[in-house]
C-alpha positions as CSV (number, residue, x, y, z in Angstrom):
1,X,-169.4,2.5,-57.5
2,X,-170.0,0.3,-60.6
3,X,-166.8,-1.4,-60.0
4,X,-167.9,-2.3,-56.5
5,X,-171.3,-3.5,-57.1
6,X,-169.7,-5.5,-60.5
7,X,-167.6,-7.0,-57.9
8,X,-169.7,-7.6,-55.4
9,X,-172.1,-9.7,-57.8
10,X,-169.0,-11.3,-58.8
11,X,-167.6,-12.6,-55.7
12,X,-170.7,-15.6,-55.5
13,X,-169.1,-16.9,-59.1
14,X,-165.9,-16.4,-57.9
15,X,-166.3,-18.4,-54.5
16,X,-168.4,-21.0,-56.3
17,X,-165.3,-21.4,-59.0
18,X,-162.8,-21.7,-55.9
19,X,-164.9,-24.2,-54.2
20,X,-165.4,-26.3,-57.3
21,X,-162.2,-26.2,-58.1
22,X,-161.1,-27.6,-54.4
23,X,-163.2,-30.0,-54.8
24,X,-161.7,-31.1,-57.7
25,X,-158.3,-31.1,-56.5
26,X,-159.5,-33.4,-53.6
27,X,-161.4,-35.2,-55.5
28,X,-158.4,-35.8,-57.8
29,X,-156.0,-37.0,-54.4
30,X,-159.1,-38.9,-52.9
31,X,-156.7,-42.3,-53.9
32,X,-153.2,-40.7,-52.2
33,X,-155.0,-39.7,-48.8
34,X,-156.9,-43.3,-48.7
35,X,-153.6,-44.6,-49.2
36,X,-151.9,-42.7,-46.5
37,X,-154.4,-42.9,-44.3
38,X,-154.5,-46.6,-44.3
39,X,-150.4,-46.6,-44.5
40,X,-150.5,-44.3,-41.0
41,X,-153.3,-46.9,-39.4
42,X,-150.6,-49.8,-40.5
43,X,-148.3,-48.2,-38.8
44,X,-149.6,-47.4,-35.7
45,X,-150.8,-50.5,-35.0
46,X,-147.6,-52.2,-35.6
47,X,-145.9,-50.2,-33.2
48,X,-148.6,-50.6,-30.6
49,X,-146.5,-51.0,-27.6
50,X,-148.9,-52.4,-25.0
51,X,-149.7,-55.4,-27.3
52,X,-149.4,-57.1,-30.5
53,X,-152.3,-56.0,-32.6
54,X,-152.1,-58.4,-35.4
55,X,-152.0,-61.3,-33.6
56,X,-155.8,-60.8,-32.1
57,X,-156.6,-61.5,-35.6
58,X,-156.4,-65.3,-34.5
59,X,-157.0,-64.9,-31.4
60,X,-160.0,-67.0,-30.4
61,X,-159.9,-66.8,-26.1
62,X,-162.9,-64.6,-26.2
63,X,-164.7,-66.2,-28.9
64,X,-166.9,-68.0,-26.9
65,X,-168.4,-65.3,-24.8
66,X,-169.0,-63.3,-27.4
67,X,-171.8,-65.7,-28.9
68,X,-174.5,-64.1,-27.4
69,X,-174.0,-61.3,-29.5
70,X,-175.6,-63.1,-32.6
71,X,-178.5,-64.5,-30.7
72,X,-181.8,-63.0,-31.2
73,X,-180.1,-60.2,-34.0
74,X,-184.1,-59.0,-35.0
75,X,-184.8,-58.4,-31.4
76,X,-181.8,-56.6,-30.4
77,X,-181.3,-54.3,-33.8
78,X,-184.5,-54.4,-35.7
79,X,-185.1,-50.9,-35.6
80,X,-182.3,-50.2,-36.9
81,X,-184.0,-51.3,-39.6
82,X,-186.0,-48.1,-39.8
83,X,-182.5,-46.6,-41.4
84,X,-182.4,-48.8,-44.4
85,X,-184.3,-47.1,-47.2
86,X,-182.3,-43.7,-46.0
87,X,-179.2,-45.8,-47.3
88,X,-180.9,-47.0,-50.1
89,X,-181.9,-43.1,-51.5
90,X,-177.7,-42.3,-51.0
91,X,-176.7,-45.2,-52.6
92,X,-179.5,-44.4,-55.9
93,X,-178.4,-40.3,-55.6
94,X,-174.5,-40.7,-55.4
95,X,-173.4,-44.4,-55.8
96,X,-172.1,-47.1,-53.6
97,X,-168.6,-45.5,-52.5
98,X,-171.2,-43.1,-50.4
99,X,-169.0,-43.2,-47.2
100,X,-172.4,-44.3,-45.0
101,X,-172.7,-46.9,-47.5
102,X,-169.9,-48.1,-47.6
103,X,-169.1,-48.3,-44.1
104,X,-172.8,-50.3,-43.7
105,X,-171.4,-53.2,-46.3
106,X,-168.1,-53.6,-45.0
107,X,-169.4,-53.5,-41.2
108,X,-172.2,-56.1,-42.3
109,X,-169.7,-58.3,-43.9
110,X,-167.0,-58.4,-40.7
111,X,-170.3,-59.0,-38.9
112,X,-170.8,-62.0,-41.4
113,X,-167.2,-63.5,-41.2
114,X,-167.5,-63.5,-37.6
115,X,-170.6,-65.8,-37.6
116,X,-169.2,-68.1,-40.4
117,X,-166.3,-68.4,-38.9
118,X,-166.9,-68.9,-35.7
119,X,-164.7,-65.9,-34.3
120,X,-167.3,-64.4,-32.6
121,X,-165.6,-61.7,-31.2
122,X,-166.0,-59.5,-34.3
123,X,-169.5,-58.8,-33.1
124,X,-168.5,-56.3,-30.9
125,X,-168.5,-54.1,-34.0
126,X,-172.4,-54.5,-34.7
127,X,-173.0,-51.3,-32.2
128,X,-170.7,-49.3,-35.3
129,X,-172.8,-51.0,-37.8
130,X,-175.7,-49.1,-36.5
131,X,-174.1,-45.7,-37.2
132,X,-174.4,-45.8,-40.8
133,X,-178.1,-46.5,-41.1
134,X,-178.9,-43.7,-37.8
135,X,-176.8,-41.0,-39.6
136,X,-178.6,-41.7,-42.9
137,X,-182.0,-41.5,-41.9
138,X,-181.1,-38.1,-39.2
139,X,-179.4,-36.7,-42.5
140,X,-182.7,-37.2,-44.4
141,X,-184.6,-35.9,-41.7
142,X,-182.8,-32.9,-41.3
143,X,-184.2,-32.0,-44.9
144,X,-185.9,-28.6,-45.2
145,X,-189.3,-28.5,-45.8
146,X,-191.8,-29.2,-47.0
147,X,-191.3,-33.2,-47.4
148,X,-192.7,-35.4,-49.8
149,X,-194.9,-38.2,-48.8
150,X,-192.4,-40.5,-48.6
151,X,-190.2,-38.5,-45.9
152,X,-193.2,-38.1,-44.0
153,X,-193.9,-42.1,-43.8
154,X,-190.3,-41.9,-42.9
155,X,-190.0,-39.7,-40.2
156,X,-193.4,-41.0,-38.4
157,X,-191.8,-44.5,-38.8
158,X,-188.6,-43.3,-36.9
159,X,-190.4,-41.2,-34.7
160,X,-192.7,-45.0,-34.2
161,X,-189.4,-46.8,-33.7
162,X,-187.8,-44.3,-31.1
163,X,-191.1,-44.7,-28.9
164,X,-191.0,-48.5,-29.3
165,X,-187.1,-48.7,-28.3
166,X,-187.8,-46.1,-25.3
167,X,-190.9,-48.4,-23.9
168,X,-189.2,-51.8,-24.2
169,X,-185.5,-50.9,-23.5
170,X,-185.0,-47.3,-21.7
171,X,-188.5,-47.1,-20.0
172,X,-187.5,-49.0,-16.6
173,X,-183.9,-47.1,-16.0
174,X,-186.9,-43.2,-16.1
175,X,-190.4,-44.9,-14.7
176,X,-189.9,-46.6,-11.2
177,X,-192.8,-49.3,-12.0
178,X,-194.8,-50.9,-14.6
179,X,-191.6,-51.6,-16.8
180,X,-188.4,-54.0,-16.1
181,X,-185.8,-52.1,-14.1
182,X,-182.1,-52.0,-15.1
183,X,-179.6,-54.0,-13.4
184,X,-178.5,-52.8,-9.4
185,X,-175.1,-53.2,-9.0
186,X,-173.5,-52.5,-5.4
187,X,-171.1,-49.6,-5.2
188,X,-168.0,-50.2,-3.6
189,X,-166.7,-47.2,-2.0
190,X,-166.6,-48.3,0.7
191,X,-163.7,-50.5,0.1
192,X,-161.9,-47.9,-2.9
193,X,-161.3,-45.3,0.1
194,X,-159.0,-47.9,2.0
195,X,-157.7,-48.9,-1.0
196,X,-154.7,-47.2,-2.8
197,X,-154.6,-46.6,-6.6
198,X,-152.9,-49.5,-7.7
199,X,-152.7,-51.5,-5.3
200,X,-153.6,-55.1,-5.9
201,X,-156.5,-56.9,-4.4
202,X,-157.7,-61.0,-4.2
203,X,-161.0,-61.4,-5.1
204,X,-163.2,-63.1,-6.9
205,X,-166.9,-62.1,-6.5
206,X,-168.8,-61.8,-9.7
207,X,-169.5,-57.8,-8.9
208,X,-166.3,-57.1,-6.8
209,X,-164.1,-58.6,-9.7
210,X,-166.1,-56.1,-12.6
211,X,-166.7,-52.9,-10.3
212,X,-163.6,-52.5,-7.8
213,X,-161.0,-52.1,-10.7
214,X,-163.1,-48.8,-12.0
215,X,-162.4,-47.2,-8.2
216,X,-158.8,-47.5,-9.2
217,X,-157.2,-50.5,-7.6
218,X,-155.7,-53.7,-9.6
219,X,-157.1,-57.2,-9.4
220,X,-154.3,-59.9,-9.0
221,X,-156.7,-61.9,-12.3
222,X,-158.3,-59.7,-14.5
223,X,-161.6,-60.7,-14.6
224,X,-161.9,-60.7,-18.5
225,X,-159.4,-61.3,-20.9
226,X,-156.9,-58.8,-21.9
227,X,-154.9,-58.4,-24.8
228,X,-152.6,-56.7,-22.8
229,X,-151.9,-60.3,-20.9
230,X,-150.8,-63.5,-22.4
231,X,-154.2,-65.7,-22.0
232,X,-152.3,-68.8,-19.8
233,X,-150.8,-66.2,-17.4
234,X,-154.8,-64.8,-16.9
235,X,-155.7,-68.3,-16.4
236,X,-153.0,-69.1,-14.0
237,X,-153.7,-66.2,-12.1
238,X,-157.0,-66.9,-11.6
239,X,-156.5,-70.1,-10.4
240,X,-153.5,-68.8,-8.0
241,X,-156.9,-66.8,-6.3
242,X,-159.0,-69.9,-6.2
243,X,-156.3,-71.7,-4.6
244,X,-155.2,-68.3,-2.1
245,X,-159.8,-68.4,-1.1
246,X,-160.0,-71.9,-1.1
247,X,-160.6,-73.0,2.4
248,X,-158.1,-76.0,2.8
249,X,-155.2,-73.7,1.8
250,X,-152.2,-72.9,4.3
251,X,-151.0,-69.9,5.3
252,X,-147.6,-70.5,3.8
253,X,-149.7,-71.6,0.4
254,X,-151.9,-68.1,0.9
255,X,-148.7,-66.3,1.5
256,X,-146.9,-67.5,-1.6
257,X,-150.0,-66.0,-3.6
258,X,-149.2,-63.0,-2.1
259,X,-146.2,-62.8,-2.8
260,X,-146.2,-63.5,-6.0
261,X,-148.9,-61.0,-6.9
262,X,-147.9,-58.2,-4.4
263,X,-151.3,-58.1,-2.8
264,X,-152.2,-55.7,-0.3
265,X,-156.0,-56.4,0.1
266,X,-158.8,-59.0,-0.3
267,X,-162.1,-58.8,-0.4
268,X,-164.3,-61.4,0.6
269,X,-167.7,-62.5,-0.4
270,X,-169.9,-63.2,2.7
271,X,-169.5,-67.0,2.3
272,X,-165.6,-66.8,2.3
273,X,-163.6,-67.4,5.5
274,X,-161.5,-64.0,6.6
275,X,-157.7,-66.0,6.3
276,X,-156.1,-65.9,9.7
277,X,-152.9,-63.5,8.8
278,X,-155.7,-60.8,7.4
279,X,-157.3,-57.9,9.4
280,X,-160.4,-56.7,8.3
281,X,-160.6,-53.1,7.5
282,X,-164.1,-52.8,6.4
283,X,-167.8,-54.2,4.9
284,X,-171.0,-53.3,2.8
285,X,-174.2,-53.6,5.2
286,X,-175.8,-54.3,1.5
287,X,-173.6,-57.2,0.3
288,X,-171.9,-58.4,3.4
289,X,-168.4,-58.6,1.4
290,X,-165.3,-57.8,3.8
291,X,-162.4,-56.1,2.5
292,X,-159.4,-57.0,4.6
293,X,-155.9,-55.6,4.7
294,X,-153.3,-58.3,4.1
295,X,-150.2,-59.1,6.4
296,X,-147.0,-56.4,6.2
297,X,-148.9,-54.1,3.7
298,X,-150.1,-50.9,6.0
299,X,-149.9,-47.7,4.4
């Protein structure tokens, strides 16, 4: 029995030896599994096979529409704000290699180099930026109790911020009135169901060309850019659909565009002519947009 209860009280040194000691060990290959781990992301994106991943590096087509991200930066991500002195108290308690930390400074400074140098698609990544400062403070947060002052300002300030970001962002998609409404978009439904998976459709109505590709079919020009598609061909494409909708065109003109593209539908703002060779199939009583079936493509 005084074995047992020796071991017993033993096992808590024992597990706390084991653990340090694993700790150690990793600790010790921290360099090798950085390494590897940045030798297998190499390697994956080199053989990508749907598209060259180095080359966005240079790419600039999308540069320009990506601008807006670095307008008004205090009014879009101020709060976030409210996680900076939880980064500060990692970095004093552990150093600067804290992962949150680190991640912060290298996300600000890709942030940076897009605005200096004008590639402006690099601030896609300011939503990820966000994450280090959000876990920080949570983590900090998520202290036992009771809190110091300091932890209290903290969490009333976050608790502050969250009410301030639901009221002026979030409030209008929960309360019907009294605060800005999100964005309406049309469904289109009623077009996917006639529509096969896949199949291609002319359009080029601002909602039709960023909603109807989500119900499955394929747009004969992508409405954005696509790393997937050399830039020229997008562009060509699109004006291939401009020239199919414009109203002068012929059928043998429209019919080339269809061939080309192996269109089976197009849909049709309500300002758009229905072309001759097309039979309408359906249309939205909310936006007026037809869908018609093209010439030889019945299913």
């Amino acid at each position: 029995s005084c074995w047992c209860i020796r071991s017993r009280r033993s096992r808590p040194r024992w597990g706390r030896w084991r653990c340090s000691r694993l700790a150690a060990a990793l600790g010790a290959r921290r360099p090798g599994f950085v390494a590897l781990t940045g030798a297998v992301a190499l390697l994956t994106a080199a053989c990508w096979p749907y598209f060259d991943v180095f080359a966005l590096a240079g790419d600039d087509s999308v540069d320009a529409m990506h601008r807006r991200l670095y307008l008004d930066l205090g009014g879009q991500f101020g709060l976030a704000l409210l996680g900076l002195p939880a980064l500060w108290l990692r970095a004093r308690r552990t150093s600067w290699r804290d992962p949150l930390v680190l991640m912060f400074v290298l996300d600000c400074l890709m942030v940076a180099y897009g605005w200096v140098s004008g590639h402006y698609t690099y601030g896609r990544i300011l939503g990820l930026t966000l994450v280090a400062p959000q876990f920080a403070l949570a983590v900090e947060l998520a202290a036992p109790r009771p809190w110091p002052v300091w932890r209290r300002l903290l969490g009333g300030a976050a608790a502050a911020g969250a009410c301030a970001g639901f009221l002026t962002v979030q409030a209008g998609a929960v309360v019907p009135a009294g605060f800005e409404q999100p964005p309406s978009w049309p469904d289109y439904a009623w077009a996917a169901r006639h529509i096969g998976p896949g199949e291609v459709v002319i359009a080029d109505g601002y909602y039709a060309v960023h909603a109807i590709a989500g119900y499955g079919p394929n747009l004969a020009a992508p409405a954005w850019p696509d790393a997937a598609l050399d830039e020229k061909e997008r562009l060509r494409r699109a004006a291939d659909v401009r020239a199919y909708l414009d109203p002068g065109s012929s059928r043998a003109e429209r019919a080339a565009v269809v061939r080309r593209y192996h269109a089976r539908w197009v849909l049709l703002t309500p300002r758009q002519r229905v072309p001759g060779e097309a039979v309408v199939v359906a249309w939205s009583r909310r936006t007026g947009e037809v869908l018609a079936r093209l010439p030889g493509t019945t299913r």
